[in-house]
Backbone bond lengths (Angstrom), bond angles and torsions (degrees), N, CA, C in turn:
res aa  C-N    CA-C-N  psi(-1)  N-CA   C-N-CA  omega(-1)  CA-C   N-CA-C  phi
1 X - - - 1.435 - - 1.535 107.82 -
2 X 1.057 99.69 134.44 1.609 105.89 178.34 1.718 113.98 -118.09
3 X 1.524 117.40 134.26 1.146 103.34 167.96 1.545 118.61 -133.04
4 X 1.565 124.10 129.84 1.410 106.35 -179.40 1.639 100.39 -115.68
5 X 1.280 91.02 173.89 1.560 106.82 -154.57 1.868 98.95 -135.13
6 X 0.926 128.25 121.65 1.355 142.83 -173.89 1.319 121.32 -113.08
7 X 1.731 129.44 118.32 1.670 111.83 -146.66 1.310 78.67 -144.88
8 X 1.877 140.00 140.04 0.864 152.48 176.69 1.206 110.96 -141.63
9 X 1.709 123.68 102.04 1.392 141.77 -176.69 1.591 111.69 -121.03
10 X 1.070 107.70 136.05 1.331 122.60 -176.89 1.880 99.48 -126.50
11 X 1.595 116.39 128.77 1.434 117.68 164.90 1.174 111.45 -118.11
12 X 1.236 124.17 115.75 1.645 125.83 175.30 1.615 123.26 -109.94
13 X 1.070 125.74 -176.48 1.394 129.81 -161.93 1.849 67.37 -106.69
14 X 1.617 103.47 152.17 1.176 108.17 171.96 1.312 119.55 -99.60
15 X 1.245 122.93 114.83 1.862 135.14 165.58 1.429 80.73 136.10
16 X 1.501 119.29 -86.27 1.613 128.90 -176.18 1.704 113.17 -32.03
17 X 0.948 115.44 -25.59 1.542 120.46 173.71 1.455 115.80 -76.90
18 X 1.282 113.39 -32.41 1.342 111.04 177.04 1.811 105.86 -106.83
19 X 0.980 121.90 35.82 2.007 129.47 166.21 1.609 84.08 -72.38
20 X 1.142 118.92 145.32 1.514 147.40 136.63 1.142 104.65 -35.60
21 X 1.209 135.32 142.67 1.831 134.55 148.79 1.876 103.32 66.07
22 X 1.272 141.66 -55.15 1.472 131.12 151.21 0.966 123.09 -74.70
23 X 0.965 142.43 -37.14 2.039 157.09 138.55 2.161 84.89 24.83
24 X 1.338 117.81 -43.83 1.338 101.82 -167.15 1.447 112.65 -101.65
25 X 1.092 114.52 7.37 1.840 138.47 176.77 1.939 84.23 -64.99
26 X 1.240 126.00 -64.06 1.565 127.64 -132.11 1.887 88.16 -113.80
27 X 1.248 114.29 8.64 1.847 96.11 -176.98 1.385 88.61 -140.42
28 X 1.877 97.14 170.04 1.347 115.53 -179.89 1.248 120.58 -134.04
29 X 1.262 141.99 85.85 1.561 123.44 169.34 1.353 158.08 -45.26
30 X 1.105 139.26 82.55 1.518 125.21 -159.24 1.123 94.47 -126.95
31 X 1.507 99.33 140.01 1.491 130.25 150.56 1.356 126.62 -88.00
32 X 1.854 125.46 147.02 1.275 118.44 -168.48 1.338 73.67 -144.47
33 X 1.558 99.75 153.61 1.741 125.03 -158.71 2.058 102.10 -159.13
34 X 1.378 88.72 87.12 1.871 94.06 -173.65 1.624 80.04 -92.22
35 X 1.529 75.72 172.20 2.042 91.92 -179.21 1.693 80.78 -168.20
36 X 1.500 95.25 124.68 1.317 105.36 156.06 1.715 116.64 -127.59
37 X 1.069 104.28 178.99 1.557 119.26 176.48 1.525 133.78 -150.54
38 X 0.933 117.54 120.88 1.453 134.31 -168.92 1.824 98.16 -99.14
39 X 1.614 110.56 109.16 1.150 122.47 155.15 1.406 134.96 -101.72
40 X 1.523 129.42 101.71 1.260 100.18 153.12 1.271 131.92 -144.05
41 X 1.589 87.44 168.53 1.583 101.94 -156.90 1.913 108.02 -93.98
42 X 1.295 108.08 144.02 1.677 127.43 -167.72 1.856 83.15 -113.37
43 X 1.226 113.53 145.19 1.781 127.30 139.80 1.526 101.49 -136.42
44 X 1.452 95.03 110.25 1.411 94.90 151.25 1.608 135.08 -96.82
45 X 1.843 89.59 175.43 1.391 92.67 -166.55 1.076 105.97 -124.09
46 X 1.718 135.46 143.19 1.271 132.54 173.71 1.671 108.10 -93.90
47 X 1.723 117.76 115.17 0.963 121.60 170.19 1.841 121.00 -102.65
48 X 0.685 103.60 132.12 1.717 112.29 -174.24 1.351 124.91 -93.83
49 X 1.232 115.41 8.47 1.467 137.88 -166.46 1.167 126.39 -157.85
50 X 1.257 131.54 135.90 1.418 125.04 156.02 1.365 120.26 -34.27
51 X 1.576 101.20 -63.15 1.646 114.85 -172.99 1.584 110.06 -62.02
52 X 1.608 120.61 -13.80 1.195 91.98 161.05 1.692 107.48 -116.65
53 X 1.230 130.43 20.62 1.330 122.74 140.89 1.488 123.01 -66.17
54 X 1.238 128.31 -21.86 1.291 134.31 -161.10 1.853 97.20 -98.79
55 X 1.695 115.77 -37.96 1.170 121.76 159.30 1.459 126.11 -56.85
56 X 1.588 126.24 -36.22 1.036 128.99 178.13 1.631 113.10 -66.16
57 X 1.783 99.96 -36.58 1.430 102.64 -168.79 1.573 130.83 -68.97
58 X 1.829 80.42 -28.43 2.038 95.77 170.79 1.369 110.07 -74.89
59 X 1.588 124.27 -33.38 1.463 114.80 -179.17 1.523 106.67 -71.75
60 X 1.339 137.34 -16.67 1.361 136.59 165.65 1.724 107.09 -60.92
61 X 1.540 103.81 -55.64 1.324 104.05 -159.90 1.943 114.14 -71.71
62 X 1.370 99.09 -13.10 1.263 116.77 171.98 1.790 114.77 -68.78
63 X 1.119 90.80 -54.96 1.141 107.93 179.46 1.850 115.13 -62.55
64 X 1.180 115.54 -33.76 1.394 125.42 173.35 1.597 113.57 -78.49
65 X 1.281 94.27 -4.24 1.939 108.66 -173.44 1.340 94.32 -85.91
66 X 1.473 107.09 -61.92 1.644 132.84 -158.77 1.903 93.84 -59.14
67 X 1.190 128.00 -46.42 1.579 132.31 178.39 1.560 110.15 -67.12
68 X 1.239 127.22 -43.62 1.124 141.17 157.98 1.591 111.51 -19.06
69 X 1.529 108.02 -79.72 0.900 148.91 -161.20 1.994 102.31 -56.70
70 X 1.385 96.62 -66.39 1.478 105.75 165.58 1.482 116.59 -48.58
71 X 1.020 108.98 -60.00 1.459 117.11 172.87 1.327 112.54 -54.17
72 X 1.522 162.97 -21.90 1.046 145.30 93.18 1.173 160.49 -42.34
73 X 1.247 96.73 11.40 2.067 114.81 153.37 1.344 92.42 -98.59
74 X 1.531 131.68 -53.25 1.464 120.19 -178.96 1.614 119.42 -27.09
75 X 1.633 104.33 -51.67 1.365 101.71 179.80 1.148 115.17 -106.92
76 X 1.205 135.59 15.14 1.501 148.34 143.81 2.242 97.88 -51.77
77 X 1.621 101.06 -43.00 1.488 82.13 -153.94 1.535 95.69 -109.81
78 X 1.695 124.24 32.34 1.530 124.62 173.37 1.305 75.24 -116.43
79 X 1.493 153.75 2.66 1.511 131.84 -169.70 1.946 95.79 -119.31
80 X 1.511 111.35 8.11 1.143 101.01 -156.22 1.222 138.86 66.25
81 X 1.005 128.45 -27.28 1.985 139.08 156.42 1.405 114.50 0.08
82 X 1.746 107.17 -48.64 1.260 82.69 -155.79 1.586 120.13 -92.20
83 X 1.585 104.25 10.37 1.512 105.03 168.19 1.642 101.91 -81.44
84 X 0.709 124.86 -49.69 1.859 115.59 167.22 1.148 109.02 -26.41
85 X 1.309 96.63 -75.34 1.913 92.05 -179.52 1.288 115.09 -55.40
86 X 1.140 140.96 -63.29 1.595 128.37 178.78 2.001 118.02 -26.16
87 X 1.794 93.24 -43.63 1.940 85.67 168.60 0.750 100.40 -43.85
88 X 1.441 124.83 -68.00 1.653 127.48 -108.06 1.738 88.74 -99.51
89 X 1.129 126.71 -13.92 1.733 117.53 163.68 0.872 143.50 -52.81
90 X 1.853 107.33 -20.76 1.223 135.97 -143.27 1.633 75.42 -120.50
91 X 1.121 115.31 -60.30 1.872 105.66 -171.45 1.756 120.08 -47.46
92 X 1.223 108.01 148.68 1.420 114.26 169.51 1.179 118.08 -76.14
93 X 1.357 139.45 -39.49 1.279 142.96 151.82 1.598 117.47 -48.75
94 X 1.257 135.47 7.05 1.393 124.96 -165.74 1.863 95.26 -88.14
95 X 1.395 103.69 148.38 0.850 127.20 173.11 1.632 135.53 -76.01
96 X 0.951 143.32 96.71 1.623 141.14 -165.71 1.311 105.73 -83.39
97 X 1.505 127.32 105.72 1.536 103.62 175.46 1.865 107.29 -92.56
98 X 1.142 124.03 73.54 1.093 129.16 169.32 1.609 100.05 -136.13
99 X 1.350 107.61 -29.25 1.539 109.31 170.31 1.535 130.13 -97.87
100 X 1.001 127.13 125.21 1.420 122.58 172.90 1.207 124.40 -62.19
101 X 1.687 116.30 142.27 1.014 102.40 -170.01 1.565 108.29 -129.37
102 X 1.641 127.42 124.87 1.506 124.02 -144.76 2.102 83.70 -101.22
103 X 1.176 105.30 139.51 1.565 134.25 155.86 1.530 109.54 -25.48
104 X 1.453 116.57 -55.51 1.190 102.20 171.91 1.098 129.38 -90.08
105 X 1.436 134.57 -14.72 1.797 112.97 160.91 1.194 111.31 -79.39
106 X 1.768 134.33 55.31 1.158 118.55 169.65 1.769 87.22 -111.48
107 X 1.170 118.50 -179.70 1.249 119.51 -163.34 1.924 111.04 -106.70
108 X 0.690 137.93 118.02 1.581 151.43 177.85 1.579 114.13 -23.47
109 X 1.350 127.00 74.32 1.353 114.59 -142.90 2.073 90.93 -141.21
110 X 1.235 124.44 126.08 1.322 119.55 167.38 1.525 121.43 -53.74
111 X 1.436 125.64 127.74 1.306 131.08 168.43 1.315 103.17 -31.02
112 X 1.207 117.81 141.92 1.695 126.23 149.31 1.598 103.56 95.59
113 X 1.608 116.63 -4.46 1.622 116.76 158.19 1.399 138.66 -70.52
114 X 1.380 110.64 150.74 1.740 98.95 178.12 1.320 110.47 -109.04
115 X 1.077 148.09 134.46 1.763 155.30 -79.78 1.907 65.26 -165.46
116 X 1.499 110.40 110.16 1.578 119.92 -174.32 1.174 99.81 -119.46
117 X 1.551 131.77 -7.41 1.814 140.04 -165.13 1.429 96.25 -29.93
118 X 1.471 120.82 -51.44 1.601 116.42 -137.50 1.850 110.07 -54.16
């Protein structure tokens, strides 16, 4: 897909720009002419099987994990994050949010304390 873009600006001295017959003494015309283009590119693949359509599809979805993934340490480490996280890896109390965590194995402790074990 192609798209161009066509821009016609004129800057003049104001009053003197618009005289009859000197009107072009005090102004300037320019035109601007962008062109862009949107390519994209397909490779296909000939699969002969389910089992390797179903193989192709996890190495995609892996692969869309693995970018994911980058892409959120990226902005984990323009927000600074990831020195936070490096403490808190090292702590015994750190939290995993991939794991659940049930009410009762937390330990019997009054609201409003600071957890000093280490």
């Amino acid at each position: 897909m192609i798209t161009t873009t066509d821009q016609k600006r004129e800057d003049k001295v104001p009053l003197l720009g618009d005289v009859p017959g000197l009107g072009w003494l005090f102004k300037k015309t320019k035109v601007d002419k962008d062109r862009a283009e949107l390519l994209i590119i397909l490779t296909p693949h000939v699969l002969n099987t389910v089992a390797d359509a179903d193989s192709a599809t996890h190495e995609q979805i892996e692969g869309l994990e693995l970018l994911e993934t980058i892409d959120q340490q990226d902005l984990l480490k323009k927000r600074g994050m990831d020195q936070i996280n490096a403490c808190h890896e090292d702590s015994p109390d750190a939290i995993v949010e991939d794991e659940p965590v049930s009410l009762d194995s937390l330990p019997d402790r009054p609201r409003g304390t600071v957890n000093d074990d280490r």
